[in-house]
N, CA, C and O atoms as a CHARMM CRD file, in Angstrom:
* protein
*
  236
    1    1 UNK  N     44.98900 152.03800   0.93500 PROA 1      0.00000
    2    1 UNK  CA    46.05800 151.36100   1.64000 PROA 1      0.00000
    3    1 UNK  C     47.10000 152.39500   2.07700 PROA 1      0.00000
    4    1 UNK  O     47.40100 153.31600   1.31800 PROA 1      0.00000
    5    2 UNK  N     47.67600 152.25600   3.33400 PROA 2      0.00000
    6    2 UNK  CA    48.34100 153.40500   3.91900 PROA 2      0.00000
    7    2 UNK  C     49.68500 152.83100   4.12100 PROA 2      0.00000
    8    2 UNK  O     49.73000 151.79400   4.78300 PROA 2      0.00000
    9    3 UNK  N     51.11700 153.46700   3.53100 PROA 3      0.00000
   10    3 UNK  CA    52.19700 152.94800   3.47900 PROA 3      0.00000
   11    3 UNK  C     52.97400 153.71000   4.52900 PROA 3      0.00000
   12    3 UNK  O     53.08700 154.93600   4.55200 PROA 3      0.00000
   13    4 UNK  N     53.54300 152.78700   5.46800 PROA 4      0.00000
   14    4 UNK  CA    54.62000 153.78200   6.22500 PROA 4      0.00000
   15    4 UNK  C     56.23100 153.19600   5.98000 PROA 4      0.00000
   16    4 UNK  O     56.60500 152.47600   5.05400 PROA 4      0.00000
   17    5 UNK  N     57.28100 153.89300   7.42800 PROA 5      0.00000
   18    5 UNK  CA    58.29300 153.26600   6.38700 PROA 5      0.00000
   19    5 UNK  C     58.95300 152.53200   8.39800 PROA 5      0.00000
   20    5 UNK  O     58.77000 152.94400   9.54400 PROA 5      0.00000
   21    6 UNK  N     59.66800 151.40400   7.82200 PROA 6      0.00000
   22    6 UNK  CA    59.95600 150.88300   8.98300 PROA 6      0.00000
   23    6 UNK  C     61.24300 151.65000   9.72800 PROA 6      0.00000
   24    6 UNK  O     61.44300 152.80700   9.35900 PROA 6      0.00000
   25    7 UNK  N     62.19300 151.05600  10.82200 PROA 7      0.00000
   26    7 UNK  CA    63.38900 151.54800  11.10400 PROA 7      0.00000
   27    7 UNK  C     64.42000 151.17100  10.99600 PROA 7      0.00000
   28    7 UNK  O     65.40100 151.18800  11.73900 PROA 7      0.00000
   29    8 UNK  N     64.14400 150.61800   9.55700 PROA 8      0.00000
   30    8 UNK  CA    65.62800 150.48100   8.64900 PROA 8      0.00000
   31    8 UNK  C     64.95100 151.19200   7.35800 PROA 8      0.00000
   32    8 UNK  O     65.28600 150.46300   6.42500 PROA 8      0.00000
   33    9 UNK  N     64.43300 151.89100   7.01400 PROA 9      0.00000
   34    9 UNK  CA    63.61300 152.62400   6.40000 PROA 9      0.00000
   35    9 UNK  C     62.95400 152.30100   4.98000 PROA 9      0.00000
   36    9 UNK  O     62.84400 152.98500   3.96200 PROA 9      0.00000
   37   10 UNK  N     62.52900 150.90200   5.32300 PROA 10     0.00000
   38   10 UNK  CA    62.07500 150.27800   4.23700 PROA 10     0.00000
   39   10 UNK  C     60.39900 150.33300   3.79100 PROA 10     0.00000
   40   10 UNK  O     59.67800 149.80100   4.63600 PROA 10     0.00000
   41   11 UNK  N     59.89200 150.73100   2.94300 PROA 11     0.00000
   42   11 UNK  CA    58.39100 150.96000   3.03100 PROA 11     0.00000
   43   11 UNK  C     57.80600 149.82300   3.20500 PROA 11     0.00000
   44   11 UNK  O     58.33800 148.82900   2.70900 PROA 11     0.00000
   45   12 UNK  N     56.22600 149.65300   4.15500 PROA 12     0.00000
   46   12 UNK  CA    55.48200 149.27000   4.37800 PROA 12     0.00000
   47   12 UNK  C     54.23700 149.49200   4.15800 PROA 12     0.00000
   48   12 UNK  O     53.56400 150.46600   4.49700 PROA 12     0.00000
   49   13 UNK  N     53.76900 148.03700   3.25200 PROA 13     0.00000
   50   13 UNK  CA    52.32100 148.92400   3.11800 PROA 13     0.00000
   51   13 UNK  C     51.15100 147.90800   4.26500 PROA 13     0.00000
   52   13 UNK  O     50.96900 146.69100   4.24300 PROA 13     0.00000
   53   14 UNK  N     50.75000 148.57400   4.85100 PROA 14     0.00000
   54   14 UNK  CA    49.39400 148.50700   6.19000 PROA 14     0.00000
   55   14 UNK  C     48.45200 147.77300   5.15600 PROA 14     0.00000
   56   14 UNK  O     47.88400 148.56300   4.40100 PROA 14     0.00000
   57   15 UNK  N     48.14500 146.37700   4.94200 PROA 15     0.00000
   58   15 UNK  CA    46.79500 146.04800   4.25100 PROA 15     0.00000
   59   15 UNK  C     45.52300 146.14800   4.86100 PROA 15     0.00000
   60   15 UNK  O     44.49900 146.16100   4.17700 PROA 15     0.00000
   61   16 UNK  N     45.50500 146.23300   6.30200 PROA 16     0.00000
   62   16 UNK  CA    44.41500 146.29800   7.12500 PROA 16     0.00000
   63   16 UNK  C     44.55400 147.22700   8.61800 PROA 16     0.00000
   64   16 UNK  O     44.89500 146.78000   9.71300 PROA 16     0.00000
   65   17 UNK  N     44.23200 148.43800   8.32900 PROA 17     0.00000
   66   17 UNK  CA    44.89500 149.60000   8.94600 PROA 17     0.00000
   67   17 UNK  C     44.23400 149.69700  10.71000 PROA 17     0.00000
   68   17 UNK  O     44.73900 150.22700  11.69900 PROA 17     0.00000
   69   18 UNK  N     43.00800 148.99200  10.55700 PROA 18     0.00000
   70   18 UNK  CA    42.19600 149.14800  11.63400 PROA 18     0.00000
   71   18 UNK  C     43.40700 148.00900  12.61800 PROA 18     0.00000
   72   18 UNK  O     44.12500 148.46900  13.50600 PROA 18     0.00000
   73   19 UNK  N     43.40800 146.72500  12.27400 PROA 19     0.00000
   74   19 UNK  CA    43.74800 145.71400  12.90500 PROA 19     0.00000
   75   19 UNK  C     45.64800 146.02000  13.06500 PROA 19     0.00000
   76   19 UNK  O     46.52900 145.34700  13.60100 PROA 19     0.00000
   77   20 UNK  N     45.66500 146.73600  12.66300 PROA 20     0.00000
   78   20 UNK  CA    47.42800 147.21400  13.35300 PROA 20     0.00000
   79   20 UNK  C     47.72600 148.28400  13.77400 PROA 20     0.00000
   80   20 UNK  O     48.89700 148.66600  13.79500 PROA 20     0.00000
   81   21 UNK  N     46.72600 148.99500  14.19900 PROA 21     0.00000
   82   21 UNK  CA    46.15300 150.09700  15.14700 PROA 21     0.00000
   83   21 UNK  C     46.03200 148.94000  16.21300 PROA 21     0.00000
   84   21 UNK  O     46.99500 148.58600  16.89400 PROA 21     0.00000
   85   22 UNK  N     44.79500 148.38700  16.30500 PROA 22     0.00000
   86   22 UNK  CA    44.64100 147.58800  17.58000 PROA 22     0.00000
   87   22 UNK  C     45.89800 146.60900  17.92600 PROA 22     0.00000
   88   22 UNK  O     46.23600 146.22900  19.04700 PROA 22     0.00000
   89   23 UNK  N     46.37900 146.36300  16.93200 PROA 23     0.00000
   90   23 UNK  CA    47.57800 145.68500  17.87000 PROA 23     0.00000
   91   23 UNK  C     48.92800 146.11800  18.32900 PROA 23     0.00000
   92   23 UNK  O     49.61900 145.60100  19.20600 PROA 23     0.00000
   93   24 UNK  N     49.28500 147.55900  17.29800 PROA 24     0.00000
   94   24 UNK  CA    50.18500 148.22400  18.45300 PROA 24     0.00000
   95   24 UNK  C     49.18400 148.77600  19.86200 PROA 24     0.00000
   96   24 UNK  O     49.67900 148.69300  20.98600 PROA 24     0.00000
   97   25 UNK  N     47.61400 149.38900  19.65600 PROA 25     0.00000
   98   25 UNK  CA    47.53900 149.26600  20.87700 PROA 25     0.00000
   99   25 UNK  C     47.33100 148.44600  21.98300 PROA 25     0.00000
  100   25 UNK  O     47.69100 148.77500  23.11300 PROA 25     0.00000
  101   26 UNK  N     46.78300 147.42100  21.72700 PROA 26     0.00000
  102   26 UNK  CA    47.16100 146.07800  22.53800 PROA 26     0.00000
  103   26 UNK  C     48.33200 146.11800  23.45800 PROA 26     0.00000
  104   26 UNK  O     48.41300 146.41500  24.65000 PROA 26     0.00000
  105   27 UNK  N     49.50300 145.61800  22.30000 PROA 27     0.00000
  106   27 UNK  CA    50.11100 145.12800  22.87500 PROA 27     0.00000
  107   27 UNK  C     51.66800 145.67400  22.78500 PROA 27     0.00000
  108   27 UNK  O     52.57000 144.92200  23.15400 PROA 27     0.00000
  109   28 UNK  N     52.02200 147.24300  22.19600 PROA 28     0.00000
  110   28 UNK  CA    52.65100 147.71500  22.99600 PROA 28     0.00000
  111   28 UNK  C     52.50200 149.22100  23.04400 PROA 28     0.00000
  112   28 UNK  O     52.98800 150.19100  22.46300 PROA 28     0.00000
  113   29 UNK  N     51.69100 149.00500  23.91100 PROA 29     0.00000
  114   29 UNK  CA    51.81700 150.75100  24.46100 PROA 29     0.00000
  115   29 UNK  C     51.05800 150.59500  25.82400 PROA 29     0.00000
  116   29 UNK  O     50.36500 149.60000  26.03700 PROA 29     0.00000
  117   30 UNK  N     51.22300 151.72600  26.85500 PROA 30     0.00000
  118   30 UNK  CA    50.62300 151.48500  28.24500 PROA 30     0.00000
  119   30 UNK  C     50.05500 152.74700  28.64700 PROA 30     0.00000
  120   30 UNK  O     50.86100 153.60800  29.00000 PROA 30     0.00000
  121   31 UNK  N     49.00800 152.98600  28.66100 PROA 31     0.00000
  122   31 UNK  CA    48.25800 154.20500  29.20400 PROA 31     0.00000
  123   31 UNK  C     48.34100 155.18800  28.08700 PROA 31     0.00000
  124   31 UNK  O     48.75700 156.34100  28.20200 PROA 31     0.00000
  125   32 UNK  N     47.85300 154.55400  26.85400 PROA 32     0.00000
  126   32 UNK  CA    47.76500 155.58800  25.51500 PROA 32     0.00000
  127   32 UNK  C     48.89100 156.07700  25.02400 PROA 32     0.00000
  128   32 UNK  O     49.03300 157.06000  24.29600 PROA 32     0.00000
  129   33 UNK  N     50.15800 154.92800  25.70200 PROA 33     0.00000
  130   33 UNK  CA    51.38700 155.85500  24.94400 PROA 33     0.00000
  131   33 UNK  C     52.30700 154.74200  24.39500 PROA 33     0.00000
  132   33 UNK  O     52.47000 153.89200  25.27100 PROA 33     0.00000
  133   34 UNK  N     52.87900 154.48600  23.40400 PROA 34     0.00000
  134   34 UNK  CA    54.23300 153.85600  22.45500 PROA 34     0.00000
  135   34 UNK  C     54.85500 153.45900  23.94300 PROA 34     0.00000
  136   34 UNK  O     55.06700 154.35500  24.76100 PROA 34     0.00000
  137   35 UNK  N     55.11700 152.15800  24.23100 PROA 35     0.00000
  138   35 UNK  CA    56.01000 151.42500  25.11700 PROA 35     0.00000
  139   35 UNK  C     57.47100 151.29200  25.01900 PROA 35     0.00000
  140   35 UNK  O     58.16600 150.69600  25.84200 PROA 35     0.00000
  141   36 UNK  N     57.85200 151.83000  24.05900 PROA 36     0.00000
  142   36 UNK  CA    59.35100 151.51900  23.34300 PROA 36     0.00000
  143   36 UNK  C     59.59600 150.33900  22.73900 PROA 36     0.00000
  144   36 UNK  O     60.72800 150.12900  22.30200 PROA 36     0.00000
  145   37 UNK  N     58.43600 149.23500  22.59500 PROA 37     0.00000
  146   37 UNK  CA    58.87000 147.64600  22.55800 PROA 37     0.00000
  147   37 UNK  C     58.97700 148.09600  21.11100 PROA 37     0.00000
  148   37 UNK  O     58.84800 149.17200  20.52700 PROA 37     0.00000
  149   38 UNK  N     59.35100 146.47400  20.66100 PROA 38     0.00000
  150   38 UNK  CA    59.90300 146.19800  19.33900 PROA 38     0.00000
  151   38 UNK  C     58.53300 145.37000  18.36300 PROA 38     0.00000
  152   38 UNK  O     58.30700 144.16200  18.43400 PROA 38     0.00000
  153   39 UNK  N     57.88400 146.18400  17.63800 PROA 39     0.00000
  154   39 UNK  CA    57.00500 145.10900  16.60900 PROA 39     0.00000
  155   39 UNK  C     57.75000 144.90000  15.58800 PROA 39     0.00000
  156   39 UNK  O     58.43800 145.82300  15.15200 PROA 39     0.00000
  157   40 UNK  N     57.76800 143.35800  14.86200 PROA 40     0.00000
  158   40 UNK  CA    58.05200 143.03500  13.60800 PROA 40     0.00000
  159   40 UNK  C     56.46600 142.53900  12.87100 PROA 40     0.00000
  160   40 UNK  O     55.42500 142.11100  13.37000 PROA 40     0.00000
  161   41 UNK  N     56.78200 142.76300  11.82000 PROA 41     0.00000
  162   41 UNK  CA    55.68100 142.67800  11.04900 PROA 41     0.00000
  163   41 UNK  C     56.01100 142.01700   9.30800 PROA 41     0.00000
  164   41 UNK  O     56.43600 142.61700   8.32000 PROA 41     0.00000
  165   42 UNK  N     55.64700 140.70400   9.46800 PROA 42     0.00000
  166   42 UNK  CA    56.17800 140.38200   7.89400 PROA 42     0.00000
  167   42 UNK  C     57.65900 140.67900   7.61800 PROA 42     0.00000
  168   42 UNK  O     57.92100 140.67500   6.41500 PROA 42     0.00000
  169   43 UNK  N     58.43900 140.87300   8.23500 PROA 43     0.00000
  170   43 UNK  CA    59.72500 141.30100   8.02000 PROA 43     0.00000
  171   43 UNK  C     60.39200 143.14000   8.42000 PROA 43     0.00000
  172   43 UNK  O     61.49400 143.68600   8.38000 PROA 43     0.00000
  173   44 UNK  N     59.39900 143.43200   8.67700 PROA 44     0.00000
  174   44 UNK  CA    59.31400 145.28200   8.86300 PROA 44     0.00000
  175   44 UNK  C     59.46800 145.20700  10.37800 PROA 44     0.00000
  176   44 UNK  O     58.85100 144.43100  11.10900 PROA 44     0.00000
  177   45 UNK  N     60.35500 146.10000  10.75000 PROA 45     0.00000
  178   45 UNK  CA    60.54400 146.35400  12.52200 PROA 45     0.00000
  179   45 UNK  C     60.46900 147.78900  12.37100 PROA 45     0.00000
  180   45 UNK  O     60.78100 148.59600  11.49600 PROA 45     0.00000
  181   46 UNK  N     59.68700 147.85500  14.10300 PROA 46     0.00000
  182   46 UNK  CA    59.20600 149.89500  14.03200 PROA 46     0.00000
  183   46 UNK  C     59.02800 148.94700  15.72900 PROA 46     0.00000
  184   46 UNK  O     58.59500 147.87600  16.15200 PROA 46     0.00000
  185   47 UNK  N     59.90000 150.60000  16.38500 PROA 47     0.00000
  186   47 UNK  CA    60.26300 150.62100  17.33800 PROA 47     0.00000
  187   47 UNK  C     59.21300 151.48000  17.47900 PROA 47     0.00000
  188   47 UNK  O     59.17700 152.52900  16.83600 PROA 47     0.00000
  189   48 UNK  N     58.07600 151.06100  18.49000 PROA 48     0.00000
  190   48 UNK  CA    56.76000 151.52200  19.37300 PROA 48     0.00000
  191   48 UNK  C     57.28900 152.92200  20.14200 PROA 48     0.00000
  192   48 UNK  O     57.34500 152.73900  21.35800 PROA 48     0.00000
  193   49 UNK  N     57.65300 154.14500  19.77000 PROA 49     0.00000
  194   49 UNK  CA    57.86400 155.36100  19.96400 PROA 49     0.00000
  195   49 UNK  C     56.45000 155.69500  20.01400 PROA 49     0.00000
  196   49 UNK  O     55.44900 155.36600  19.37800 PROA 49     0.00000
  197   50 UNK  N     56.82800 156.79000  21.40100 PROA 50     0.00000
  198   50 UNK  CA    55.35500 157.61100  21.83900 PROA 50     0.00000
  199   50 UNK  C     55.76400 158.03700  20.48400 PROA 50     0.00000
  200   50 UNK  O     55.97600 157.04600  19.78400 PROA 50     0.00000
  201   51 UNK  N     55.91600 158.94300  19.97800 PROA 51     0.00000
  202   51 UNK  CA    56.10200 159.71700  18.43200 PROA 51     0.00000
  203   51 UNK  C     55.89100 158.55700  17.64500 PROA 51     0.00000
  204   51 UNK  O     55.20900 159.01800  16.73000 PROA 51     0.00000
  205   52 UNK  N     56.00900 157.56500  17.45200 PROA 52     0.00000
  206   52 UNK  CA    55.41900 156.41800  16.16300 PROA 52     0.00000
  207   52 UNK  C     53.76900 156.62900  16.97200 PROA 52     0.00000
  208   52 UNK  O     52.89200 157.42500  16.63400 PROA 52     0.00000
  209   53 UNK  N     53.74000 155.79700  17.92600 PROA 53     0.00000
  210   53 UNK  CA    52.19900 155.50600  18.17300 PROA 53     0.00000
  211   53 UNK  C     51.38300 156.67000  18.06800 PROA 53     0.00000
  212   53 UNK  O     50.25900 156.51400  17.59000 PROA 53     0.00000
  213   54 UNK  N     51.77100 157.89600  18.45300 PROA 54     0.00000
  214   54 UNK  CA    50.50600 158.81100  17.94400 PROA 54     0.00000
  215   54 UNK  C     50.76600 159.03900  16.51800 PROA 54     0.00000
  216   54 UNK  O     49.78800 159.50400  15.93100 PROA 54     0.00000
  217   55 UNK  N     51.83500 158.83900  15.77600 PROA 55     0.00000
  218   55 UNK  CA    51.48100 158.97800  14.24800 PROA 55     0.00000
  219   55 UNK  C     50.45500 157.55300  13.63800 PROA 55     0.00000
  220   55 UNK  O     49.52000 157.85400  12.89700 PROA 55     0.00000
  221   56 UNK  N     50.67100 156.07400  13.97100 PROA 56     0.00000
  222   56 UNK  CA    49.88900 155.29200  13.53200 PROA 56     0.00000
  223   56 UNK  C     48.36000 155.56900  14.24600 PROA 56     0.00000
  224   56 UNK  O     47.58000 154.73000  13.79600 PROA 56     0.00000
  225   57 UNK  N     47.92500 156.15900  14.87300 PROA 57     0.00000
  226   57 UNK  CA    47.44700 156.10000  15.62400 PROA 57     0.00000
  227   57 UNK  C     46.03400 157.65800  14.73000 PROA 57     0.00000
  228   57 UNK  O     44.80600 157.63700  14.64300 PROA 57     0.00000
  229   58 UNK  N     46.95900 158.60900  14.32800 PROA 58     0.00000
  230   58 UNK  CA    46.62200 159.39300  13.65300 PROA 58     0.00000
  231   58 UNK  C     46.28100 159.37800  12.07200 PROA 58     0.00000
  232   58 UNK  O     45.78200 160.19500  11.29800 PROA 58     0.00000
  233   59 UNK  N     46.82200 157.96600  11.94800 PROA 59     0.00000
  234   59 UNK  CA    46.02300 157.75900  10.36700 PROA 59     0.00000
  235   59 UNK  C     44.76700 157.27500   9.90500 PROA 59     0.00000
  236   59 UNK  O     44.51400 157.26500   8.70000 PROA 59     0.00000
């Protein structure tokens, strides 16, 4: 299980790492890159930064 930390810097742990890969890439990023949008997740917010998406992206 792979823990990151959100942007209020609260840890998160990823229970299913494949399926939140595919859905920041889904649905926010555009041409392989972090869109700037806003995901919440269970209570965790992470601002879709080209620099976030190639780090989730790299785990």
């Amino acid at each position: 299980m792979v823990q990151i930390e959100d942007d209020n810097g609260k840890k998160y742990k990823i229970e299913d790492l494949n399926s939140f890969k595919l859905h920041i890439k889904k649905y926010h990023s555009k041409d392989g890159k972090g869109d700037g949008s806003l995901h919440e997740e269970n209570g965790y917010w992470f601002r879709v930064t080209e620099e976030f998406y190639d780090y989730v992206m790299g785990l």
